[in-house]
BAFI-3210 file (N, C-alpha, C; in Angstrom, 3 decimals, decimal comma, padded with zeros to 6 digits):
// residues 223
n [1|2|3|4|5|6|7|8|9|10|11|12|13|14|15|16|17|18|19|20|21|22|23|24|25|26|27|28|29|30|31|32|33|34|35|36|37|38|39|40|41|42|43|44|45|46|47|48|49|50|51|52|53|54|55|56|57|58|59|60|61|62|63|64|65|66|67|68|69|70|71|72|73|74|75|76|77|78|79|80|81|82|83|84|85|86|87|88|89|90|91|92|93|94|95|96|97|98|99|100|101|102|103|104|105|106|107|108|109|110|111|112|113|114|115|116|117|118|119|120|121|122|123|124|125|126|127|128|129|130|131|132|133|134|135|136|137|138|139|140|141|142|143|144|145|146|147|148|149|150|151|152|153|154|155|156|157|158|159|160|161|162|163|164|165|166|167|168|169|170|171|172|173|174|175|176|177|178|179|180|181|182|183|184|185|186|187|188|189|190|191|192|193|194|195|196|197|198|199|200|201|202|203|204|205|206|207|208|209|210|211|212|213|214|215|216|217|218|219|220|221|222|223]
n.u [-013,560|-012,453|-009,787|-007,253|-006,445|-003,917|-001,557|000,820|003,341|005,043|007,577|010,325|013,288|016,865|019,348|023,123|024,114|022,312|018,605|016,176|012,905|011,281|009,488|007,022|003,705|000,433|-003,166|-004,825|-008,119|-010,036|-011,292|-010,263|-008,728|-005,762|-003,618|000,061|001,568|004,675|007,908|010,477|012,557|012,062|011,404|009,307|008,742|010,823|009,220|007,030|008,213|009,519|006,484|006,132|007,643|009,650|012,055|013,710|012,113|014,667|013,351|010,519|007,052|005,701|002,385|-000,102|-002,986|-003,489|-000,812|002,096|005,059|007,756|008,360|008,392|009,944|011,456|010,485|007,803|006,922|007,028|005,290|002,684|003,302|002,479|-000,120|-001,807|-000,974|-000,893|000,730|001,305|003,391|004,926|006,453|004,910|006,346|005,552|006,043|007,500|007,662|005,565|001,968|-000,968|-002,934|-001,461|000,131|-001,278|-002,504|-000,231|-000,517|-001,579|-000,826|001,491|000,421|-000,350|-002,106|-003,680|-006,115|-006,487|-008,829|-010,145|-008,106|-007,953|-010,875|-010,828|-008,679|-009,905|-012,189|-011,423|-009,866|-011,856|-013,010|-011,656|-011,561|-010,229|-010,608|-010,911|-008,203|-006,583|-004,783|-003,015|000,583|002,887|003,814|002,294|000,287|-000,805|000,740|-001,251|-003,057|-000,996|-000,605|-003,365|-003,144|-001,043|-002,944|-004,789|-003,407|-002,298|-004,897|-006,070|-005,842|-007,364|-006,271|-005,878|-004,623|-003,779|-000,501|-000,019|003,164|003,465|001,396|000,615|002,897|004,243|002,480|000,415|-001,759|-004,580|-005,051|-003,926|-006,071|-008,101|-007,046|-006,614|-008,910|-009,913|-008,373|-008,779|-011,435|-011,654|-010,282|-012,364|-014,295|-013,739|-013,392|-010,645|-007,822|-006,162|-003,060|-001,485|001,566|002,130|002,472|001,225|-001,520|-004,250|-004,511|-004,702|-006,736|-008,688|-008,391|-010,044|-008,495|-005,585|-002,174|000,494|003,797|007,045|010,095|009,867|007,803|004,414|001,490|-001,546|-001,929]
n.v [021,709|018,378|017,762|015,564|012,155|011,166|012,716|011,972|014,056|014,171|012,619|012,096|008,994|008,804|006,156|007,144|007,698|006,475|006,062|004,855|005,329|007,685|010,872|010,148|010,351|010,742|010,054|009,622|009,188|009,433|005,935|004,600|001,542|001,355|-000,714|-001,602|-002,860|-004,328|-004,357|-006,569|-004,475|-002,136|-000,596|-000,052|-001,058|001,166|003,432|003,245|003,422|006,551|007,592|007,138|008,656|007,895|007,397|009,820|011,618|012,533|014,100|015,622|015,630|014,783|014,871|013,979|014,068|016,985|017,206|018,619|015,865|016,270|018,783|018,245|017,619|015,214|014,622|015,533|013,985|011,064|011,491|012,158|009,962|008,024|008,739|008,923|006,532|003,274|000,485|-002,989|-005,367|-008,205|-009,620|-009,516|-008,364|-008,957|-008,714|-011,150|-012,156|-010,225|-010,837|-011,306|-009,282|-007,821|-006,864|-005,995|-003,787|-002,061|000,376|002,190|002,602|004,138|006,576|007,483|006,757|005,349|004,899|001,447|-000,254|001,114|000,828|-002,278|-002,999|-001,513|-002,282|-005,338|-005,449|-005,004|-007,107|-008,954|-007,884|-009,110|-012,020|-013,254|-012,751|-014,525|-015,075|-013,320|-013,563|-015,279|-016,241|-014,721|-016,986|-019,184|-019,219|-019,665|-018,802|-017,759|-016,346|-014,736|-012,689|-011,339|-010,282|-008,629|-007,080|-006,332|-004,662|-002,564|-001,310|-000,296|001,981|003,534|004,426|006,962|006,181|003,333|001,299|-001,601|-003,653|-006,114|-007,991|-010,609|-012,036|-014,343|-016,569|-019,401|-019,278|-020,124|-018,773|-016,246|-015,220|-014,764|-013,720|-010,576|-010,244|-009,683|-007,271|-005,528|-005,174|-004,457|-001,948|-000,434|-000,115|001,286|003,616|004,063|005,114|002,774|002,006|-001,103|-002,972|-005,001|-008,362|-009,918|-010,913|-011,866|-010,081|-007,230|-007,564|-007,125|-004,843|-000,631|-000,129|-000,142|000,134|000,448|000,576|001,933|002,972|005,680|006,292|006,050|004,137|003,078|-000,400]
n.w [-008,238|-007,245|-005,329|-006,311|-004,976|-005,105|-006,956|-009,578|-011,500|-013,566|-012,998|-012,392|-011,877|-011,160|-011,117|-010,952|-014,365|-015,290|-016,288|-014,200|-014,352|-015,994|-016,614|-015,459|-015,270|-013,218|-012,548|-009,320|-007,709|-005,385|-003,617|-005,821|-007,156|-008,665|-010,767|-011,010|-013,594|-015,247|-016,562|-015,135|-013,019|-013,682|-012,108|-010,257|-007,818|-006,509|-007,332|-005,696|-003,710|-003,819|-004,174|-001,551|000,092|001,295|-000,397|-002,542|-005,596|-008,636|-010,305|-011,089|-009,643|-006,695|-005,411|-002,594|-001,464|-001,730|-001,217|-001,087|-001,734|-001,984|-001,152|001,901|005,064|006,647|008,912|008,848|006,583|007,284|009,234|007,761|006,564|008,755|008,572|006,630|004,745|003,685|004,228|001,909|001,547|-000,538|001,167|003,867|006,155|009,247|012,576|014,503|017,185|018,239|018,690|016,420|016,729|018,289|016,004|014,019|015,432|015,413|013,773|014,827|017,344|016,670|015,651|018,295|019,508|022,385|024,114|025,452|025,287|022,830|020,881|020,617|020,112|017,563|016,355|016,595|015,147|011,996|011,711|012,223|010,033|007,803|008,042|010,510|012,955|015,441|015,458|017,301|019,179|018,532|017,427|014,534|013,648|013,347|011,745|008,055|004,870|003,292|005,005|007,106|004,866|005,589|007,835|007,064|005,859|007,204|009,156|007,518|006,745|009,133|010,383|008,772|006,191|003,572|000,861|000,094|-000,640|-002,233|-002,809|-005,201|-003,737|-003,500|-004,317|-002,637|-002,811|-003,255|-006,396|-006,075|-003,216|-003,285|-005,110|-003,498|-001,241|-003,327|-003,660|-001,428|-000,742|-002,158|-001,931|000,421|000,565|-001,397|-000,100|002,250|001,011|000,653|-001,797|-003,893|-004,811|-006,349|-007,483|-009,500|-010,916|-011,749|-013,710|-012,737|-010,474|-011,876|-013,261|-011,324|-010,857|-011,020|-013,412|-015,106|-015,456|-017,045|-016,431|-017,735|-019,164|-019,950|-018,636|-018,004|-019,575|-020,887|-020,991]
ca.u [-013,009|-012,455|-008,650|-006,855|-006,425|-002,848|-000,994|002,512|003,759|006,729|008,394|011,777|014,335|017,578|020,641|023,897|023,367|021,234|017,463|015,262|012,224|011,146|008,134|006,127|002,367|-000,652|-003,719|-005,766|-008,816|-009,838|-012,220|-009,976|-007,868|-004,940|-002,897|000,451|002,321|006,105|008,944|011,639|013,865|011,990|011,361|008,236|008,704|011,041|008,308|006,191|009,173|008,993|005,375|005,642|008,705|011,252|012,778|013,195|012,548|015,333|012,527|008,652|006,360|004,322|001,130|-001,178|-004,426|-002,915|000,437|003,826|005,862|009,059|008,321|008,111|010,748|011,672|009,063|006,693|006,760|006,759|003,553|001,694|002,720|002,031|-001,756|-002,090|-000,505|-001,304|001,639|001,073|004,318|005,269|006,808|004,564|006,434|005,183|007,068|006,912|007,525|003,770|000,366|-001,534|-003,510|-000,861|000,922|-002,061|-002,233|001,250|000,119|-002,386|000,295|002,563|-000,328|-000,522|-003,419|-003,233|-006,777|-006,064|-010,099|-010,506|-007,262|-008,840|-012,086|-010,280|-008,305|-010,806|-013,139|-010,802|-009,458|-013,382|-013,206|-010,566|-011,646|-008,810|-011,133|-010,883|-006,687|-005,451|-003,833|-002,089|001,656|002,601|004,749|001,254|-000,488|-000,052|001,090|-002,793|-003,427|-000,047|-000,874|-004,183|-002,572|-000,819|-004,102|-005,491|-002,729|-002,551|-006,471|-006,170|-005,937|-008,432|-005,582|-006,225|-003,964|-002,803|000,410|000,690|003,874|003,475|000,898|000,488|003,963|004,576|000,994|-000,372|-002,943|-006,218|-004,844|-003,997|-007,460|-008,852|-006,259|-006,625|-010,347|-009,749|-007,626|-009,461|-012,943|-011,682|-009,778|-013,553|-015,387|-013,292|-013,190|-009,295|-007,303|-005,249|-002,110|-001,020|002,362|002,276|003,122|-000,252|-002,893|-005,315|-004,405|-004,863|-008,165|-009,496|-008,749|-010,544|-007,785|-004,010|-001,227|001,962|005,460|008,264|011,334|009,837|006,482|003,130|000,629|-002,497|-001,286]
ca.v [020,432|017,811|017,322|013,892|011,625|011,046|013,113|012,254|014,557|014,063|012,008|010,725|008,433|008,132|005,947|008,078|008,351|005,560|006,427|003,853|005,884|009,181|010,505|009,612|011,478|009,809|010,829|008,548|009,483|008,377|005,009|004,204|000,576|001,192|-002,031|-001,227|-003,486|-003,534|-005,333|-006,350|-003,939|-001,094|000,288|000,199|-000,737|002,411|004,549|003,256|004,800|007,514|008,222|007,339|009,531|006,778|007,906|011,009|011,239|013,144|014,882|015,818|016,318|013,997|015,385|013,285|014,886|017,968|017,956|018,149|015,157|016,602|019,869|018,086|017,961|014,039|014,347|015,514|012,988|010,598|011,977|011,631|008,352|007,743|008,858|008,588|005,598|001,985|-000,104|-004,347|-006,079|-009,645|-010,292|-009,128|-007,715|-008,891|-009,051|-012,574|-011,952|-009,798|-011,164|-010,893|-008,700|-006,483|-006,537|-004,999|-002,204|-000,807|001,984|003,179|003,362|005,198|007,519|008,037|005,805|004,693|004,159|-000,170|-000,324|001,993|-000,069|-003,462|-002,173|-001,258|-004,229|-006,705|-004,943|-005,099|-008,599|-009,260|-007,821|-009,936|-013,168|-013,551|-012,445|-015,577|-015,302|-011,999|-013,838|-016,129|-015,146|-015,449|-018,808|-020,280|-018,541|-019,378|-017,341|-016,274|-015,897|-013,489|-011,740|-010,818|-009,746|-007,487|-006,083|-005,347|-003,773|-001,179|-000,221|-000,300|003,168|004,094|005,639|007,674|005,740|001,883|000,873|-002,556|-004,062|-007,763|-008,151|-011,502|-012,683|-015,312|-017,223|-019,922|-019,077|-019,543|-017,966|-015,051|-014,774|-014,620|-012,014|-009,515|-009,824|-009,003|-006,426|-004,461|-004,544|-003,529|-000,543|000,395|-000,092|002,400|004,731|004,216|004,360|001,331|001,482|-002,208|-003,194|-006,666|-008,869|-010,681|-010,745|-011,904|-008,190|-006,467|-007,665|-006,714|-003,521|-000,291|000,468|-000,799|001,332|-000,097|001,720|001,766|003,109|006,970|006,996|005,097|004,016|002,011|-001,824]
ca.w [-008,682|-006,357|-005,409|-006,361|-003,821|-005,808|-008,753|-010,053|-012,584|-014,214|-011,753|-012,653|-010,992|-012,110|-010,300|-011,609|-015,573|-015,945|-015,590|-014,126|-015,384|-016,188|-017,221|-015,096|-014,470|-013,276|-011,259|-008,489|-006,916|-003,509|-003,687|-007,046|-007,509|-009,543|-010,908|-012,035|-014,169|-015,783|-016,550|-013,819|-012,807|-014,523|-010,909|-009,678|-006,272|-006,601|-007,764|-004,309|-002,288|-004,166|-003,711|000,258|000,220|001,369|-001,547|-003,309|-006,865|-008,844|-010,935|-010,775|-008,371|-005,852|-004,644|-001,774|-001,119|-002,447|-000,141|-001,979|-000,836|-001,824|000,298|003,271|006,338|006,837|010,262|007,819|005,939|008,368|009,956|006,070|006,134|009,134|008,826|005,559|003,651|004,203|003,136|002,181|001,268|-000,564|002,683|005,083|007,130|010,425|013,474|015,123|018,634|018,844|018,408|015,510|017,372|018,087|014,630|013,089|015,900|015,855|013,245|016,012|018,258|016,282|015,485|019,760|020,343|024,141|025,012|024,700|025,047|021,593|020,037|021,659|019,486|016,069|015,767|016,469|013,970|011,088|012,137|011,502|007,975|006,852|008,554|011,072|014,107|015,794|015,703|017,224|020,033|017,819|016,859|013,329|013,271|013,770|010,716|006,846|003,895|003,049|006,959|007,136|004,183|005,583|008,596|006,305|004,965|008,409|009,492|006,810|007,120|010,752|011,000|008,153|005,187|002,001|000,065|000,522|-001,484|-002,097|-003,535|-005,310|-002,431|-004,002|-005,481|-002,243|-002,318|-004,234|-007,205|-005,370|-001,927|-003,775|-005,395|-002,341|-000,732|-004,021|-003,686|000,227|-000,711|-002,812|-001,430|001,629|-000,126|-001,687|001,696|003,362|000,130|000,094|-002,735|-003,405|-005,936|-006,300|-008,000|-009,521|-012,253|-012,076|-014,684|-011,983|-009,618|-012,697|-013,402|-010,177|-010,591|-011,997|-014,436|-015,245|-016,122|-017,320|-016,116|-018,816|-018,459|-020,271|-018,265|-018,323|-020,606|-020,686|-021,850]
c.u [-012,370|-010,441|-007,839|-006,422|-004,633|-001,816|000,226|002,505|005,138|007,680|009,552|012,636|016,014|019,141|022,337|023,381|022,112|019,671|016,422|013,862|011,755|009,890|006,848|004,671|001,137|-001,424|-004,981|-007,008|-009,068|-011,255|-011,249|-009,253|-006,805|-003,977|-001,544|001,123|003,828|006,959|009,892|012,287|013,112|011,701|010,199|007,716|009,663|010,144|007,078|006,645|009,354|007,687|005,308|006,952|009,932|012,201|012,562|013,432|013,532|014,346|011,055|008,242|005,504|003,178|000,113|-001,955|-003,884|-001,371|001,236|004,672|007,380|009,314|008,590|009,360|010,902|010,199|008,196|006,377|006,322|005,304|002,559|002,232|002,275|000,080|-002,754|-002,585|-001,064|-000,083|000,993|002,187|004,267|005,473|006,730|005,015|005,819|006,132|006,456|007,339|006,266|002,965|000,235|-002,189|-002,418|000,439|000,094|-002,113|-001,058|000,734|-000,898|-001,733|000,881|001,776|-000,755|-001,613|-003,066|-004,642|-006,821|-007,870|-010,396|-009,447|-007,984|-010,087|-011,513|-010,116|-009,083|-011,546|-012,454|-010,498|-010,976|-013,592|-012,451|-010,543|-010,798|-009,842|-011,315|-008,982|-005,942|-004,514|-003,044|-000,714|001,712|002,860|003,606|000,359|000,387|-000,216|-000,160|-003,288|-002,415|-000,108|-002,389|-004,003|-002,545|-001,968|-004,356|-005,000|-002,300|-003,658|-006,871|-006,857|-006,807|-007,485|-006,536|-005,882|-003,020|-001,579|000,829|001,483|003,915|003,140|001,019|001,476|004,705|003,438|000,710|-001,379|-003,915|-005,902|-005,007|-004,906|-007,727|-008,302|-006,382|-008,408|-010,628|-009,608|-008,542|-011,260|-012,620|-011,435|-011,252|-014,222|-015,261|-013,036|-011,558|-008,962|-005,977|-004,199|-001,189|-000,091|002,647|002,520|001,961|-001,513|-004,026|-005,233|-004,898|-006,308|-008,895|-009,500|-009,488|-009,905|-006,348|-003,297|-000,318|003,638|006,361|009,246|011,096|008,183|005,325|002,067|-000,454|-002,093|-002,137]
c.v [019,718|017,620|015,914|013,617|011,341|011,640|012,845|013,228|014,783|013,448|011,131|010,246|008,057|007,058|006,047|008,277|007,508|006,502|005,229|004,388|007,105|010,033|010,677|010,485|010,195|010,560|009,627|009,479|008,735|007,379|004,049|002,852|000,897|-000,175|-001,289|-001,911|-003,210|-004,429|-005,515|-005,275|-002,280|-000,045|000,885|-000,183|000,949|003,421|004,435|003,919|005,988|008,288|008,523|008,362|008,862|006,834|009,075|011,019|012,468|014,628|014,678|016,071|014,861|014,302|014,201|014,113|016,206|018,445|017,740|017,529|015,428|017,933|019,570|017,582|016,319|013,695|014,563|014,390|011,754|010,619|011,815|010,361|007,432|007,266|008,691|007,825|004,218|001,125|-001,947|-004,467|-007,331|-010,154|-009,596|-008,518|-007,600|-009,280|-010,090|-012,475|-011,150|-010,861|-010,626|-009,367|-007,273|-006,106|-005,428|-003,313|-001,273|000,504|002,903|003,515|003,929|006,430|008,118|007,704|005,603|004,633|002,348|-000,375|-000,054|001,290|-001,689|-003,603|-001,994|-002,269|-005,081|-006,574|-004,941|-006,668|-009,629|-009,657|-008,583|-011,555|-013,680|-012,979|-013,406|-015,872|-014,555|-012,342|-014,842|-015,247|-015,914|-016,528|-019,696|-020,273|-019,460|-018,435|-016,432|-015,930|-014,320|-012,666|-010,692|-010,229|-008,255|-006,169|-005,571|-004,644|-002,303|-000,750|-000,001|001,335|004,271|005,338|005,651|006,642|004,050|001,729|-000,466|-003,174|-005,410|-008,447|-010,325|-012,777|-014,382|-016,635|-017,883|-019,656|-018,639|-018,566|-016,847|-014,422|-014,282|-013,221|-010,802|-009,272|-009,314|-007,203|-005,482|-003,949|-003,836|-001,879|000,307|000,420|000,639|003,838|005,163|004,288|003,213|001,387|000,168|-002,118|-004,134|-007,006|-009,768|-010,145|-010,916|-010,379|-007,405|-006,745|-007,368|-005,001|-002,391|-000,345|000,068|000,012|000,322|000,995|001,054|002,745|005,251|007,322|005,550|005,301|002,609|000,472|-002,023]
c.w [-007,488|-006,279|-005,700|-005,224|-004,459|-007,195|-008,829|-011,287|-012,926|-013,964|-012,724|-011,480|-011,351|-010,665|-011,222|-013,074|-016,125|-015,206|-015,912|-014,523|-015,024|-017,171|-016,815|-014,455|-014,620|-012,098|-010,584|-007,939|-005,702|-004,131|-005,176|-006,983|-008,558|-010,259|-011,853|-012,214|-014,777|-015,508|-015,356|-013,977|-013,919|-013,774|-010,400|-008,571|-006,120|-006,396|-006,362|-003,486|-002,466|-003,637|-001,989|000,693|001,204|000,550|-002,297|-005,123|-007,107|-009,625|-011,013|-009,861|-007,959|-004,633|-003,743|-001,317|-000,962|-001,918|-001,333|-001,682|-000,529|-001,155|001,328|003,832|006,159|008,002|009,870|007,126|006,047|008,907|008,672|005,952|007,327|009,297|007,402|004,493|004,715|003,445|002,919|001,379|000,832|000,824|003,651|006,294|008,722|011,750|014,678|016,179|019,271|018,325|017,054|015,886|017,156|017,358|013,974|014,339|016,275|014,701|013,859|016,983|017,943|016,037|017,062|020,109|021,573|024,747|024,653|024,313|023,482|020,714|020,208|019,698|017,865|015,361|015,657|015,102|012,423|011,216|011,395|010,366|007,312|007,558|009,311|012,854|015,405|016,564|016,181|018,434|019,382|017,320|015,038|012,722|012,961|012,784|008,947|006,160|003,513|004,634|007,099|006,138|004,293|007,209|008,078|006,341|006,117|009,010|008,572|006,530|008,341|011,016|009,502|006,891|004,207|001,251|000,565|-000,990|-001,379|-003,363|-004,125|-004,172|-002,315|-004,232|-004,182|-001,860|-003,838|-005,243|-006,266|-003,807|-002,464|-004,650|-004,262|-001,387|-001,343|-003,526|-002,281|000,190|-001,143|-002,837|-000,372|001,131|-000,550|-000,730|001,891|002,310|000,059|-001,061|-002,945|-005,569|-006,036|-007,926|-008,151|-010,846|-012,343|-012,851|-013,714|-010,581|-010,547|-013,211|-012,808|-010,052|-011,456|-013,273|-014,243|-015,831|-016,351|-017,376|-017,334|-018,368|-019,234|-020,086|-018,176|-019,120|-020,004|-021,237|-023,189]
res [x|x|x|x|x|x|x|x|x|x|x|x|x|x|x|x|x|x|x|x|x|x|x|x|x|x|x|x|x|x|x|x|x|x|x|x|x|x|x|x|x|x|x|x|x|x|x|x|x|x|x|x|x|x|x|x|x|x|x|x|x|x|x|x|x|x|x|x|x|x|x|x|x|x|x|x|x|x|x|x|x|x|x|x|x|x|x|x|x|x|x|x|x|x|x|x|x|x|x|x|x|x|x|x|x|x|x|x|x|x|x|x|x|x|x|x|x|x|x|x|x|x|x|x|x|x|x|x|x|x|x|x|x|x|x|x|x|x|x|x|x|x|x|x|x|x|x|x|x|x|x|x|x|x|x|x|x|x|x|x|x|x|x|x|x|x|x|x|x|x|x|x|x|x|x|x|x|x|x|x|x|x|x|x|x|x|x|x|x|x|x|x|x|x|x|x|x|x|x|x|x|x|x|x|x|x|x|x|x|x|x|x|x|x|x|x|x|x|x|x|x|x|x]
***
C-alpha cells in the first residue's frame, strides 16, 4: 500500500481551555488538490502551522510521507520543510529589496544550492511556467497583485516539494486575477505530482479542486 503523501489523525489545537478544533483526521495523496473551507476563526491557518510544524498541535499525529512531525527535533523540522513543503501566502511574502528572480530562488539556497548556473536554470524554468519569464530582473514594487502572487507560486515549486500549503492564496486579488492564479496554482501542483492543501473561503478554489473538506471546530467533513 502506497504511503500518503499527508495523514492527520486526530489532531487537536487548543489555546488554554478553549479548543480551536479537535478531531481532526484526513489523508492526501501525492498529485491530490485539497480545498479546505471553514468559518473565521475556526483555525485553519492554525491547522497549516500545525501540519508544517510551526506549530505544535496539543493532540494527534501529523504524518508527511510517512515522517512524524511531532517526533522531529526543531532542525528536523526545518530540513522537511525545507525540502519538502511549498508554502503560498495572501501576502506573498516577497522581499522587495531582491529580484524576482531571486525571490523565487531563496528555497534553493537554503536547500545549499551554489552552482548560480543550475539556480540561473531552475528559476528561469519555473518563471516560464507561470508566465513571469520575461520579469526575473524586475523587483517587486514594479509587479501587480496577480504578478506577486505568481511569484509566490514559483517560489514554492522552485525546489520541486511533496506538499504545497497555500493559505487564502487568493483572498488579496480581484475575481478574474484570482481565476487565473488558482488555475496556475493547481496545474502546476498536478504537473509536478505535488500535493496542494489550499485554505480559502472561495467557492471558485474549491471548485478547482479534487475534493473539499470543511474544518469545524470537532473535525472535518465533506460540505
Amino acid at each position: 500500500m502506497t504511503t500518503p503523501l499527508l495523514r492527520l489523525t486526530r489532531l487537536g489545537k487548543h489555546y488554554g481551555e478553549t479548543a480551536v478544533f479537535q478531531e481532526v483526521s484526513l489523508t492526501m495523496q501525492q498529485g491530490e488538490v485539497v480545498a479546505l473551507v471553514g468559518e473565521s476563526g475556526v483555525g485553519k491557518s492554525t491547522l497549516l502551522n500545525c501540519i508544517a510544524g510551526l506549530d505544535r498541535a496539543d493532540t494527534g499525529v501529523v504524518e508527511i510521507a510517512g515522517r512524524t512531525v511531532g517526533r522531529l527535533t526543531e532542525r528536523e523540522a526545518a530540513l522537511l520543510r525545507r525540502a519538502s513543503l511549498g508554502f503560498v501566502f495572501q501576502a506573498f511574502h516577497v522581499l522587495p529589496h531582491l529580484s524576482v528572480a531571486d525571490n523565487v530562488g531563496l528555497p534553493l539556497m537554503l536547500q545549499g544550492w551554489r552552482d548560480r548556473d543550475a539556480i540561473a536554470a531552475r528559476v528561469g524554468s519555473v518563471l516560464d511556467e507561470v508566465g513571469l519569464g520575461a520579469l526575473g530582473a524586475r523587483r517587486p514594487r514594479e509587479l501587480s497583485g496577480g504578478q506577486l502572487q505568481r511569484v509566490a507560486i514559483a517560489r514554492a515549486l522552485v525546489h520541486r516539494p511533496a506538499l504545497i500549503l497555500a493559505d487564502e492564496p487568493t483572498g488579496n486579488l480581484d475575481p478574474v486575477t484570482a481565476q487565473r492564479v488558482l488555475d496556475l496554482l493547481c496545474t502546476q501542483a498536478r504537473q509536478h505530482g505535488a500535493g496542494c492543501l489550499i485554505v480559502t473561503h472561495s467557492q471558485a478554489a474549491a471548485a478547482q479542486a479534487d475534493r473539499t473538506l470543511r474544518l469545524r471546530a470537532d473535525g472535518v467533513q465533506a460540505p
